[in-house]
DRENKOLLUM-354038 format. One record per atom (N, C-alpha, C): x, y, z; atom name. Coordinates in Angstrom, 1 decimal. Example, Ala and Ser with C-alpha at 12.3 -4.5 7.8 and 13.67 -1.06 7.14 Angstrom:
       X       Y       Z  at
    13.2    -5.7     7.8   N
    12.3    -4.5     7.8  CA
    13.2    -3.3     7.8   C
    12.8    -2.2     7.1   N
    13.7    -1.1     7.1  CA
    12.9     0.0     7.9   C
END
This chain:
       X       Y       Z  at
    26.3   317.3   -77.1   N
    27.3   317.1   -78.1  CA
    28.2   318.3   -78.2   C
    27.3   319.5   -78.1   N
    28.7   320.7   -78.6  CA
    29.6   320.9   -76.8   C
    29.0   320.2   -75.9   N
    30.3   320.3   -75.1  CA
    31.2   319.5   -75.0   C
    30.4   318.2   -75.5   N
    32.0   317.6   -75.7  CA
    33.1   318.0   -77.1   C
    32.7   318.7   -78.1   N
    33.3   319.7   -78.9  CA
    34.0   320.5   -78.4   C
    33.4   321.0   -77.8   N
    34.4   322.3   -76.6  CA
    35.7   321.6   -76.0   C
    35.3   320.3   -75.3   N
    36.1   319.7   -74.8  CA
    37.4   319.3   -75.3   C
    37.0   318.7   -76.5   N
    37.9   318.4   -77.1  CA
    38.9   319.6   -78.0   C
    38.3   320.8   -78.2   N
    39.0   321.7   -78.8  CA
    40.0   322.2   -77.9   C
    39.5   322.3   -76.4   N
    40.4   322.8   -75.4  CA
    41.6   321.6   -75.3   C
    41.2   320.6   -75.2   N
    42.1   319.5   -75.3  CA
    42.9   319.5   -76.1   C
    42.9   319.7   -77.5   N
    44.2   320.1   -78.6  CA
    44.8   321.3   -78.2   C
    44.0   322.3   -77.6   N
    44.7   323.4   -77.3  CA
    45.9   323.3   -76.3   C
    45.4   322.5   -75.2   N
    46.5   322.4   -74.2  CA
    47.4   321.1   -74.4   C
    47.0   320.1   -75.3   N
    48.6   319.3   -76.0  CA
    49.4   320.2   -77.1   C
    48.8   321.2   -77.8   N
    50.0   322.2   -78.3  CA
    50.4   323.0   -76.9   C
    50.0   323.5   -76.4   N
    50.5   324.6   -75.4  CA
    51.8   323.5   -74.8   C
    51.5   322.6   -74.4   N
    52.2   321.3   -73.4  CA
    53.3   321.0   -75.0   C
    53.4   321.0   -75.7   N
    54.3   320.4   -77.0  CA
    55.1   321.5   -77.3   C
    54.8   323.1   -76.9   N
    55.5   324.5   -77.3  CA
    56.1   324.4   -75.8   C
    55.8   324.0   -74.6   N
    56.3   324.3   -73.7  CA
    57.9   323.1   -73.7   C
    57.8   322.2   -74.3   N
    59.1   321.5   -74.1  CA
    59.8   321.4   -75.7   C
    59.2   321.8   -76.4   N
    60.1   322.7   -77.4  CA
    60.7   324.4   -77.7   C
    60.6   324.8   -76.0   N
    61.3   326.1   -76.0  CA
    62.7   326.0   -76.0   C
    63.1   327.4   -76.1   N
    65.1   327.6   -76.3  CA
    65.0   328.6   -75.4   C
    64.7   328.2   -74.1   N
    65.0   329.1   -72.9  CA
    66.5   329.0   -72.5   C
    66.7   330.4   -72.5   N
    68.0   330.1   -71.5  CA
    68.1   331.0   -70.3   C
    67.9   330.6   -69.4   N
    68.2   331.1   -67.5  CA
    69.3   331.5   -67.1   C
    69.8   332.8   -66.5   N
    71.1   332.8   -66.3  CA
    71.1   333.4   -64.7   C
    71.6   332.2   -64.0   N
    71.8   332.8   -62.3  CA
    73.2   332.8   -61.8   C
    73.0   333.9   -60.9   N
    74.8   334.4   -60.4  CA
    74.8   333.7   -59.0   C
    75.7   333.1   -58.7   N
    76.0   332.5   -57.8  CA
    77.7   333.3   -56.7   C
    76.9   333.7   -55.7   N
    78.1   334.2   -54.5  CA
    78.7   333.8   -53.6   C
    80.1   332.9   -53.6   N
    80.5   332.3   -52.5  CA
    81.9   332.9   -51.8   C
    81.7   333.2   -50.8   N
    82.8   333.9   -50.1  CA
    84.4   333.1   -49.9   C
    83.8   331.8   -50.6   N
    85.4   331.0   -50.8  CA
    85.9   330.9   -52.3   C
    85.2   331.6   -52.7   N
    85.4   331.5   -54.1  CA
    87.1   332.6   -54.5   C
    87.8   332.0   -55.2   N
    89.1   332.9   -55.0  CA
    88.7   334.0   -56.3   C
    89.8   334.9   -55.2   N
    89.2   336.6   -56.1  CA
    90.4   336.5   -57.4   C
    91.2   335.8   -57.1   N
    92.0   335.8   -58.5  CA
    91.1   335.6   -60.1   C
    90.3   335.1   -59.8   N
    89.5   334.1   -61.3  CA
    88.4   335.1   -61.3   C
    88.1   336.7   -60.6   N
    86.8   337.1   -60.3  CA
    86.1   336.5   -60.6   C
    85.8   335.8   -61.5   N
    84.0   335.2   -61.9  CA
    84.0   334.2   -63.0   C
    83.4   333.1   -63.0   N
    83.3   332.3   -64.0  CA
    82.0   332.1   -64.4   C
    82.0   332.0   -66.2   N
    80.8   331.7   -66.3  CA
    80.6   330.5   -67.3   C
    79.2   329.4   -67.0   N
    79.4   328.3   -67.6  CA
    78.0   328.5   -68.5   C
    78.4   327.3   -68.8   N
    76.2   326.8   -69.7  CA
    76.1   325.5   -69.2   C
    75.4   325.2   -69.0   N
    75.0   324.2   -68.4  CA
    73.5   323.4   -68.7   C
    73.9   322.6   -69.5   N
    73.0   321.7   -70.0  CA
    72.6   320.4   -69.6   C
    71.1   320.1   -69.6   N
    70.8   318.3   -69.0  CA
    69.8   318.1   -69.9   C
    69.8   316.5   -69.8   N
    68.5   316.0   -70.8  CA
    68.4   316.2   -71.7   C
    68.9   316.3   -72.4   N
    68.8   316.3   -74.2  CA
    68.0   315.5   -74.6   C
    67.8   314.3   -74.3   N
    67.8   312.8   -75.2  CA
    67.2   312.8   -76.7   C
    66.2   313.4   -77.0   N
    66.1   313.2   -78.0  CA
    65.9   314.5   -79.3   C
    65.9   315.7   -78.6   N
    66.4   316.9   -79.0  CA
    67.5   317.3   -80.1   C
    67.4   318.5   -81.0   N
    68.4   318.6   -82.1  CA
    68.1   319.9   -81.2   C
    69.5   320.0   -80.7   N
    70.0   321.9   -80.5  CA
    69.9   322.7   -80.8   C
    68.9   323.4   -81.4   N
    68.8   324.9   -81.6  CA
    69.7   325.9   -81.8   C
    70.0   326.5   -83.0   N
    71.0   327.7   -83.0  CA
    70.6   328.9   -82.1   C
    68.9   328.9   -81.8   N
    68.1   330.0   -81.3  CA
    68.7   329.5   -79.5   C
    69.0   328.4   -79.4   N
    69.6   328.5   -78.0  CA
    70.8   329.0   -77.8   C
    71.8   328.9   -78.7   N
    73.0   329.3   -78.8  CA
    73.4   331.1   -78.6   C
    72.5   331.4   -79.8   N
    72.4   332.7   -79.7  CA
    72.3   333.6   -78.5   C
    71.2   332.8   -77.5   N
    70.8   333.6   -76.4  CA
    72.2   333.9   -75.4   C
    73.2   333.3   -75.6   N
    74.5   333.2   -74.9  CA
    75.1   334.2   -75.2   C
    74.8   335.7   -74.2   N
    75.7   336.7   -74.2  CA
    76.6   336.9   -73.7   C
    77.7   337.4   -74.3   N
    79.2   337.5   -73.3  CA
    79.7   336.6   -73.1   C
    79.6   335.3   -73.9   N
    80.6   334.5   -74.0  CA
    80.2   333.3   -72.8   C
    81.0   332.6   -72.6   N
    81.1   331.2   -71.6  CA
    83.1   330.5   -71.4   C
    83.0   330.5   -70.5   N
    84.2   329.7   -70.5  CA
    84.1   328.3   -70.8   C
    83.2   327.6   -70.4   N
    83.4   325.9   -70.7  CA
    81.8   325.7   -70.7   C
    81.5   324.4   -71.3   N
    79.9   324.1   -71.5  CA
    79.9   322.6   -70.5   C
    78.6   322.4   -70.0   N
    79.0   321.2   -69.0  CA
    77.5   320.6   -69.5   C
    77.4   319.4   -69.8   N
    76.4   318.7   -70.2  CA
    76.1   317.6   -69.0   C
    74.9   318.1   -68.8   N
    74.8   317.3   -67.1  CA
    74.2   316.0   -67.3   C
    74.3   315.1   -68.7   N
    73.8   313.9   -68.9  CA
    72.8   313.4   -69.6   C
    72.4   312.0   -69.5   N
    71.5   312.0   -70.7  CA
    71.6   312.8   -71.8   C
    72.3   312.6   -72.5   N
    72.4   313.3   -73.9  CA
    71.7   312.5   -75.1   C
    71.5   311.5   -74.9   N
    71.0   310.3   -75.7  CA
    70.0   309.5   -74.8   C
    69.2   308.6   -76.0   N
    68.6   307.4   -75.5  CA
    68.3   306.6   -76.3   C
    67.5   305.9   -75.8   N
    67.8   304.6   -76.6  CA
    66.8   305.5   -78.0   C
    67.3   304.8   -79.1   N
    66.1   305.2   -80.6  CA
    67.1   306.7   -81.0   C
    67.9   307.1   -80.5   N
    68.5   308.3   -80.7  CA
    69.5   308.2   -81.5   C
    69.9   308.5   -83.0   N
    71.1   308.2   -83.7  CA
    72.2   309.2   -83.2   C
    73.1   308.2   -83.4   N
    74.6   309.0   -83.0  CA
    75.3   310.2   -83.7   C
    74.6   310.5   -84.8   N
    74.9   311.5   -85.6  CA
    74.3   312.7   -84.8   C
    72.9   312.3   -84.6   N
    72.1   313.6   -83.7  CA
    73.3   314.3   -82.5   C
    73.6   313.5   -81.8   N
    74.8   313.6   -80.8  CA
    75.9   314.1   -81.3   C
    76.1   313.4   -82.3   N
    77.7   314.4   -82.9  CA
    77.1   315.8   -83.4   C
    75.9   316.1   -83.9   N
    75.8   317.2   -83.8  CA
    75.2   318.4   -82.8   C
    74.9   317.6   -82.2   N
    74.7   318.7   -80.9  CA
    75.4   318.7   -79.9   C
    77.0   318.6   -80.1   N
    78.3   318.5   -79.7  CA
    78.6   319.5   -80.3   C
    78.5   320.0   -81.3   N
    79.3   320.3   -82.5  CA
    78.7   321.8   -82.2   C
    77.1   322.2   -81.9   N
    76.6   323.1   -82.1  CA
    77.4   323.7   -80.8   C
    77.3   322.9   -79.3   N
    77.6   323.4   -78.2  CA
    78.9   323.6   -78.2   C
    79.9   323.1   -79.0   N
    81.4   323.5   -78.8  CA
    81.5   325.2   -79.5   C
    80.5   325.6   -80.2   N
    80.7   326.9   -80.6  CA
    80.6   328.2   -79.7   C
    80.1   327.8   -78.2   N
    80.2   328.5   -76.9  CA
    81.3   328.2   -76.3   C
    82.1   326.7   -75.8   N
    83.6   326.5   -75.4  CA
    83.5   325.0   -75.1   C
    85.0   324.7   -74.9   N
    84.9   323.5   -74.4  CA
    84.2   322.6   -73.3   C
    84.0   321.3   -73.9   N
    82.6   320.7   -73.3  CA
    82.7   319.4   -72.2   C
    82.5   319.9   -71.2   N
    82.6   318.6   -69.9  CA
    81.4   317.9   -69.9   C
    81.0   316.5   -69.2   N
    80.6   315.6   -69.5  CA
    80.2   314.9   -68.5   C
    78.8   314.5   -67.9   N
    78.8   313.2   -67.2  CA
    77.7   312.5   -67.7   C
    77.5   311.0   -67.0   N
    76.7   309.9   -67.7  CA
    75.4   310.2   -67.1   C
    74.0   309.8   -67.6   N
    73.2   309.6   -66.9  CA
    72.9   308.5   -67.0   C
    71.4   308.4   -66.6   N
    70.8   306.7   -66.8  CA
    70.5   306.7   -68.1   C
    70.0   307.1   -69.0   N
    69.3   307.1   -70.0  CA
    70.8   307.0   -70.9   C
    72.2   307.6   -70.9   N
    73.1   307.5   -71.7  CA
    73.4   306.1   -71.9   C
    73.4   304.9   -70.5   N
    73.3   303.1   -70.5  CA
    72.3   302.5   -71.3   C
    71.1   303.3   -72.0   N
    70.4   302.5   -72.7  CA
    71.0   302.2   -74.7   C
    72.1   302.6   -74.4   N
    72.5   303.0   -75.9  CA
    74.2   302.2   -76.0   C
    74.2   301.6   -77.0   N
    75.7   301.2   -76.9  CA
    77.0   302.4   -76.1   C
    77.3   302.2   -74.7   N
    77.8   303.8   -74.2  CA
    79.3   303.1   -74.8   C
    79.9   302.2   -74.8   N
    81.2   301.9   -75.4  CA
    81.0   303.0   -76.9   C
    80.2   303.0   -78.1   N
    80.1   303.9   -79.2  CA
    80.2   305.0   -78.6   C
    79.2   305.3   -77.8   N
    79.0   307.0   -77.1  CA
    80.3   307.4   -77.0   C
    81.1   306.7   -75.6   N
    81.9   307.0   -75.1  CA
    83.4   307.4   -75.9   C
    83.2   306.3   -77.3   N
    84.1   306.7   -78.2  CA
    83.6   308.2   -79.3   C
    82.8   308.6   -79.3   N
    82.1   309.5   -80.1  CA
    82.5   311.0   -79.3   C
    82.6   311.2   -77.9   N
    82.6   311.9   -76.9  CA
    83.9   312.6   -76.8   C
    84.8   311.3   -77.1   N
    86.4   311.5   -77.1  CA
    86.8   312.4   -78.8   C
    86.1   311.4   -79.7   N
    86.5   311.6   -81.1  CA
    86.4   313.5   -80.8   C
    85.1   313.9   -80.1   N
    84.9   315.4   -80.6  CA
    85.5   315.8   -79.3   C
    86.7   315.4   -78.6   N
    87.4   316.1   -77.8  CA
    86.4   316.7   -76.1   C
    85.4   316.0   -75.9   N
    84.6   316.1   -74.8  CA
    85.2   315.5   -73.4   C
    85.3   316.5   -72.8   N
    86.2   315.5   -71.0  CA
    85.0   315.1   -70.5   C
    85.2   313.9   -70.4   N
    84.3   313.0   -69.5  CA
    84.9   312.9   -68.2   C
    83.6   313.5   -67.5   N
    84.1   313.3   -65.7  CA
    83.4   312.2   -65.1   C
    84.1   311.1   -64.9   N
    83.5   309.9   -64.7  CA
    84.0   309.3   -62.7   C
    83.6   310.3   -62.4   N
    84.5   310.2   -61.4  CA
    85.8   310.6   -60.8   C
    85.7   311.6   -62.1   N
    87.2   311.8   -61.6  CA
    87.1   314.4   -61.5   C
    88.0   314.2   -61.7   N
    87.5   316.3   -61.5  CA
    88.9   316.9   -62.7   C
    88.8   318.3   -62.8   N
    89.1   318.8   -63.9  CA
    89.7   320.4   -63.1   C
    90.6   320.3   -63.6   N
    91.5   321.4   -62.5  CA
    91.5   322.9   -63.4   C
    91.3   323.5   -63.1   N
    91.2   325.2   -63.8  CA
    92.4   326.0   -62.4   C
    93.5   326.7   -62.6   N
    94.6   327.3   -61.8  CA
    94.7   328.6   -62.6   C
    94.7   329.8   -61.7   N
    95.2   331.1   -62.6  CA
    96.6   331.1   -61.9   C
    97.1   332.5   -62.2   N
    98.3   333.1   -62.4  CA
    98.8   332.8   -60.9   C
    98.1   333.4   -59.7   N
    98.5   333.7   -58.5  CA
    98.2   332.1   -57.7   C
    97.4   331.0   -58.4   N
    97.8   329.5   -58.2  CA
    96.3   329.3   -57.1   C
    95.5   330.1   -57.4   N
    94.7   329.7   -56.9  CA
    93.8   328.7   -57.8   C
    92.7   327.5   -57.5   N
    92.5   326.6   -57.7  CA
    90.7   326.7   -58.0   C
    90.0   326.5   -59.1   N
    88.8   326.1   -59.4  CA
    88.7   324.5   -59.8   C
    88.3   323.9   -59.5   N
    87.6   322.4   -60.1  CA
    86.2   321.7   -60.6   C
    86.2   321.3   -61.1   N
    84.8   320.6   -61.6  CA
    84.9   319.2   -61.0   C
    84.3   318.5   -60.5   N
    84.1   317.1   -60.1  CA
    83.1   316.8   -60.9   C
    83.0   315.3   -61.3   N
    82.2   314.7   -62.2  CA
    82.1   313.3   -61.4   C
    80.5   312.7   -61.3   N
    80.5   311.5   -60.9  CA
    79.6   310.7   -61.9   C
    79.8   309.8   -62.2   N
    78.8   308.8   -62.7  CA
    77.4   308.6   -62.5   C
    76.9   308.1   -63.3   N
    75.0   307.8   -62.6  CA
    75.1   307.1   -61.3   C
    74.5   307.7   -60.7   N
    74.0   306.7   -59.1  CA
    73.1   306.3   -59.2   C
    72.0   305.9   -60.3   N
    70.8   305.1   -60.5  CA
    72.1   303.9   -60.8   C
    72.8   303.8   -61.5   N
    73.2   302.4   -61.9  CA
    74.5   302.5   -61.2   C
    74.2   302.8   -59.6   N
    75.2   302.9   -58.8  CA
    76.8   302.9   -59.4   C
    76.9   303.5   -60.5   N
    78.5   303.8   -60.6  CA
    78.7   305.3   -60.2   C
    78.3   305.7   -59.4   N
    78.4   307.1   -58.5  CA
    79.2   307.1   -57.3   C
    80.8   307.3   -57.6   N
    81.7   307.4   -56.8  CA
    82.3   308.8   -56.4   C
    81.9   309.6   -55.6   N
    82.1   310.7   -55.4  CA
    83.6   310.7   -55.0   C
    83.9   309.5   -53.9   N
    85.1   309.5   -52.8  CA
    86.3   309.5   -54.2   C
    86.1   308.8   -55.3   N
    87.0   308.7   -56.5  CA
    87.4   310.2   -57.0   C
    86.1   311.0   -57.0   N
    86.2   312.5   -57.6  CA
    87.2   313.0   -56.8   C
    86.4   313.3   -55.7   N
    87.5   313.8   -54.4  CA
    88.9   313.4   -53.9   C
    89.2   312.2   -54.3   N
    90.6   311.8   -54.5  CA
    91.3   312.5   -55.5   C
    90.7   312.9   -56.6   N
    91.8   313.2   -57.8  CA
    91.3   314.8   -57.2   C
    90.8   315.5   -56.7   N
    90.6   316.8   -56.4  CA
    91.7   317.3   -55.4   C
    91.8   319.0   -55.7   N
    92.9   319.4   -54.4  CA
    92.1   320.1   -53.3   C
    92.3   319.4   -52.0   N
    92.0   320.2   -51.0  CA
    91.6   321.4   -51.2   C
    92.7   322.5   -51.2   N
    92.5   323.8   -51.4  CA
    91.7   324.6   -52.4   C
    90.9   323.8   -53.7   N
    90.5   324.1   -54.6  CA
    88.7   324.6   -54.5   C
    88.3   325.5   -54.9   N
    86.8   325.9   -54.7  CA
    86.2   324.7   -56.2   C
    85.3   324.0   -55.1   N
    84.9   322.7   -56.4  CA
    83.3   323.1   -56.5   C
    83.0   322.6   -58.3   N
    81.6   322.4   -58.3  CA
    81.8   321.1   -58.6   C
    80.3   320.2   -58.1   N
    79.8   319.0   -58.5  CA
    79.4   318.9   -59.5   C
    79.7   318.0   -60.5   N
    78.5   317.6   -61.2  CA
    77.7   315.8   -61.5   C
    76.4   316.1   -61.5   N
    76.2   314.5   -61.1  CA
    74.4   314.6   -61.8   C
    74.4   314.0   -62.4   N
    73.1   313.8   -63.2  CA
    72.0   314.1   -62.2   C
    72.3   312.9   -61.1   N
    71.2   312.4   -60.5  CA
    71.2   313.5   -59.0   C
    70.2   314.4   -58.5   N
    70.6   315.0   -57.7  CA
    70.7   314.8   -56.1   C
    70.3   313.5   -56.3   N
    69.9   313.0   -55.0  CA
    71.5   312.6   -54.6   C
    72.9   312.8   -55.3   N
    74.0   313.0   -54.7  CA
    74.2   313.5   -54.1   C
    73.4   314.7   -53.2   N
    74.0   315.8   -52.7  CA
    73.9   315.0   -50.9   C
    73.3   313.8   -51.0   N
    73.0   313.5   -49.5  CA
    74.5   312.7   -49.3   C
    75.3   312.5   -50.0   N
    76.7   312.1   -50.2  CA
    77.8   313.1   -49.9   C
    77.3   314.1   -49.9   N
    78.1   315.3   -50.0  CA
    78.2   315.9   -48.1   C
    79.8   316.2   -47.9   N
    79.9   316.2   -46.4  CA
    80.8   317.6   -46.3   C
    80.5   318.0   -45.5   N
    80.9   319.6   -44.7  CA
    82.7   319.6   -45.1   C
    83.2   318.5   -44.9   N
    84.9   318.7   -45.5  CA
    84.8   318.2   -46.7   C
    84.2   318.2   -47.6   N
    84.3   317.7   -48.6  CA
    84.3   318.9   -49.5   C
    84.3   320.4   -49.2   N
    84.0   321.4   -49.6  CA
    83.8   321.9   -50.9   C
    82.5   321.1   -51.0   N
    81.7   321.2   -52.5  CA
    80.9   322.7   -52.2   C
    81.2   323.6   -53.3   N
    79.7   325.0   -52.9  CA
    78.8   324.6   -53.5   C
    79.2   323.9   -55.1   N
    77.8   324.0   -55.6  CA
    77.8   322.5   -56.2   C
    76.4   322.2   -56.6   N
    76.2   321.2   -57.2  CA
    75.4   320.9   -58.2   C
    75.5   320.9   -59.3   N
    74.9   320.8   -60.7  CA
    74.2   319.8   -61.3   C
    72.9   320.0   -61.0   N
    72.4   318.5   -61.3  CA
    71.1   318.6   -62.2   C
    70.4   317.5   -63.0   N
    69.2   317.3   -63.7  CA
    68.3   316.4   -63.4   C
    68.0   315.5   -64.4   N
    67.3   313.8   -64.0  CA
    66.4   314.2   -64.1   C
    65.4   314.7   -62.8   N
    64.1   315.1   -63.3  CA
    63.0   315.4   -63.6   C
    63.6   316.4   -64.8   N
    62.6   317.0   -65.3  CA
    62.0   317.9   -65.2   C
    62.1   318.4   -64.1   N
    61.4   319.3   -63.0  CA
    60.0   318.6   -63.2   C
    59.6   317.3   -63.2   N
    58.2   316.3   -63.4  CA
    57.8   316.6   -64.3   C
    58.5   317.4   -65.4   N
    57.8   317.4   -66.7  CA
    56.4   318.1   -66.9   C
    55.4   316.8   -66.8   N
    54.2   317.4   -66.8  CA
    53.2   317.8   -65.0   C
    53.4   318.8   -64.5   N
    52.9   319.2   -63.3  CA
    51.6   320.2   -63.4   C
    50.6   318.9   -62.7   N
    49.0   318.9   -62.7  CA
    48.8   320.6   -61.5   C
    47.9   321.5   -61.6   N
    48.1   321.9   -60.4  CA
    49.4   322.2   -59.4   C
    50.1   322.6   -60.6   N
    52.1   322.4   -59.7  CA
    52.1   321.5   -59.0   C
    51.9   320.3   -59.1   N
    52.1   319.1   -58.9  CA
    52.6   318.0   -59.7   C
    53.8   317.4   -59.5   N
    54.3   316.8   -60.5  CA
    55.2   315.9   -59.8   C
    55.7   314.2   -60.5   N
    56.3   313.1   -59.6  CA
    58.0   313.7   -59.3   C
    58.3   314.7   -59.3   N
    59.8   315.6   -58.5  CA
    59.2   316.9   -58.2   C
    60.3   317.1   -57.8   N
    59.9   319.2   -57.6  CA
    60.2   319.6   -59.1   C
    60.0   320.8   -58.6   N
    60.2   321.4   -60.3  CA
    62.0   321.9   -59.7   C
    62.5   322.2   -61.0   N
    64.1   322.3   -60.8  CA
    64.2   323.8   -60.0   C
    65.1   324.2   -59.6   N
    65.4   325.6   -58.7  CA
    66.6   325.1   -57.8   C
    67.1   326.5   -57.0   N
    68.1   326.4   -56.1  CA
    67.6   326.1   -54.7   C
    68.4   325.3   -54.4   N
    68.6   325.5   -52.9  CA
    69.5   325.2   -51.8   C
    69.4   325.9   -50.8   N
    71.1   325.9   -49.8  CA
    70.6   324.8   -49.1   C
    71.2   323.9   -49.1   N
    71.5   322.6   -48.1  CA
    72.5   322.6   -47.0   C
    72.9   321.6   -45.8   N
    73.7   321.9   -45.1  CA
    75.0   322.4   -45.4   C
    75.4   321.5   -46.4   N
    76.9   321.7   -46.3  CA
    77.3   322.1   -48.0   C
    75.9   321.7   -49.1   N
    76.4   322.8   -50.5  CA
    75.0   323.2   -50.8   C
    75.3   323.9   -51.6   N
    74.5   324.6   -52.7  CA
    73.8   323.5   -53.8   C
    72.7   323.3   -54.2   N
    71.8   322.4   -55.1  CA
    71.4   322.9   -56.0   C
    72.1   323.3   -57.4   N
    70.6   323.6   -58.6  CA
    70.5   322.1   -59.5   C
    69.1   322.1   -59.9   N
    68.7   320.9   -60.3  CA
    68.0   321.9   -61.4   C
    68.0   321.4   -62.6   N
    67.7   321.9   -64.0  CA
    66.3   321.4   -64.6   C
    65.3   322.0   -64.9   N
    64.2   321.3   -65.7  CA
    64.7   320.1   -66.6   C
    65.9   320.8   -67.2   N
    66.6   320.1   -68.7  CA
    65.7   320.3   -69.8   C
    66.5   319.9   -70.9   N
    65.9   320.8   -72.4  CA
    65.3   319.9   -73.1   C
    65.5   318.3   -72.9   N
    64.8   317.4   -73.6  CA
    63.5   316.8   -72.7   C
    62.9   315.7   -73.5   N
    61.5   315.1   -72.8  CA
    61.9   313.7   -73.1   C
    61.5   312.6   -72.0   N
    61.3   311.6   -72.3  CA
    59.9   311.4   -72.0   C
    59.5   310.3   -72.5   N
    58.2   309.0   -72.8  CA
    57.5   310.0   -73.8   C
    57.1   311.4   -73.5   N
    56.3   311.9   -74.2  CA
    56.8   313.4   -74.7   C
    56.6   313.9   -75.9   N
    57.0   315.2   -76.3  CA
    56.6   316.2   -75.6   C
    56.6   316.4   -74.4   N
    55.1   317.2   -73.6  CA
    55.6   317.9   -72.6   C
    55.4   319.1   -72.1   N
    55.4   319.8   -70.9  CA
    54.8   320.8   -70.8   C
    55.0   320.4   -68.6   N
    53.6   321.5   -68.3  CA
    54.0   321.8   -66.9   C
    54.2   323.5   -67.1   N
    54.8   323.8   -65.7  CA
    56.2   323.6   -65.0   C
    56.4   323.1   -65.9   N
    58.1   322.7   -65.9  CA
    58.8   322.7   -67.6   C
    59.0   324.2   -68.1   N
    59.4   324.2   -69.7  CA
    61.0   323.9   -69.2   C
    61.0   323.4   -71.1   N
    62.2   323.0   -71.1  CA
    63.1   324.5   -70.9   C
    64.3   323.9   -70.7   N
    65.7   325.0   -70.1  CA
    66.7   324.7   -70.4   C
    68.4   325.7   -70.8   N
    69.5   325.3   -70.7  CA
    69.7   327.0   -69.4   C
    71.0   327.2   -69.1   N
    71.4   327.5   -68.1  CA
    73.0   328.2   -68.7   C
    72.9   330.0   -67.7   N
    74.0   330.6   -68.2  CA
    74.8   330.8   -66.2   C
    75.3   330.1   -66.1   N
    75.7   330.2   -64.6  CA
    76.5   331.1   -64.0   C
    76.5   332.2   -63.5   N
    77.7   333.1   -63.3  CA
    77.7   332.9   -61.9   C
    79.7   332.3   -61.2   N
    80.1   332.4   -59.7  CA
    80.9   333.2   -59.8   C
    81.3   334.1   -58.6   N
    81.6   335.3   -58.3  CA
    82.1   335.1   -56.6   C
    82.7   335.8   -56.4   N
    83.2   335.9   -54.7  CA
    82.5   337.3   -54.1   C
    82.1   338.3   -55.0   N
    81.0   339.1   -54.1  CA
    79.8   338.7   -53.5   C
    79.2   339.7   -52.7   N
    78.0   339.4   -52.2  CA
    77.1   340.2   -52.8   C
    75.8   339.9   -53.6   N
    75.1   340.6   -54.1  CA
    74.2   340.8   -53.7   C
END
């Protein structure tokens, strides 16, 4: 009898430990160096957020944001289904107090009236990249862009559309919920990096084992891959081995 007492005490122990781990306000900050990156803009730095869905943003995440941000980029899923729209307007509201806020769909944003969303998005001035890219030019006319594609789970993931409205000459990042875009992604297409979530880094991972990898970088043929834990949880309030995360991104043209 008292070991199954034991058992079960350890058992509450590790559903709190697993309930503190996906209710953290971590923020990660990695520098990124690309030799095409134009030395006019020396360095940009973003936040970068995924997975929300059912999360209220933390001022304690906010805070951790030192030195500022140029733009915030919400890599999707911001909602789900059972999620009030209010929740969303305010954790728009919290994130616009770092800078203005870019936008793509995930799967989980289609389980919710996205005609409301989409009007909700606009109302608080959010660029939605739905396929299409977002042009940043300094003084001397050199070129940064953001590309934005749609969910490729509900195959509205048109990259060729982004890349149409993009300029050649411009140093582009992707951004695309789902990360398994990057097998779309081609050597003249001259994406460096690619910003992605979906997920979860498996959330809960047995033995570092879990149904994805856990999120991290990595150099692929022709771009660069970070794929994000992200800061919300779906089916269950729970994580293990993969805590939640938002993201302070610094790119740069040096080599470090």
């Amino acid at each position: 009898m008292q070991f199954f007492i034991y058992v079960f005490f350890l058992f509450l122990i590790l559903l709190g430990y697993m309930f503190a781990q996906a209710k953290k306000n971590r923020v990660v900050e990695h520098h990124f160096s690309f030799k095409q990156f134009p030395s006019s803009f020396k360095e940009i730095r973003l936040f970068f957020i995924s997975d929300i869905h059912r999360r209220l943003i933390s001022e304690k995440l906010i805070e951790q944001v030192e030195g500022g941000v140029d733009f915030v980029i919400i890599g999707g899923d911001i909602m789900e289904k059972g999620v009030p729209f209010e929740r969303v307007r305010e954790n728009i509201r919290t994130l616009k107090k770092l800078g203005p806020i870019y936008f793509v769909w995930g799967n989980n944003d289609y389980e919710v009236d996205f005609h409301q969303l989409d009007a909700l998005l606009l109302e608080e001035n959010v660029k939605i990249l739905d396929n299409t890219s977002a042009l940043f030019e300094s003084e001397e006319g050199d070129m940064v862009e953001l590309l934005g594609v749609d969910d490729v789970s509900k195959k509205r993931s048109h990259l060729h559309l982004a890349l149409a409205d993009s300029r050649q000459e411009s140093f582009k990042i992707l951004i695309s919920h789902n990360p398994s875009v990057h097998k779309k992604v081609k050597k003249e297409d001259g994406i460096s990096l690619v910003l992605s979530g979906h997920t979860h880094g498996g959330q809960i991972r047995l033995f570092g084992l879990g149904p994805y990898e856990k999120g991290g970088i990595k150099s692929l043929e022709h771009t660069t891959l970070f794929v994000s834990n992200g800061y919300g949880t779906t089916a269950v309030p729970l994580r293990l081995g993969a805590p939640a995360e938002a993201h302070v991104i610094v790119i740069n043209g040096k080599h470090t």
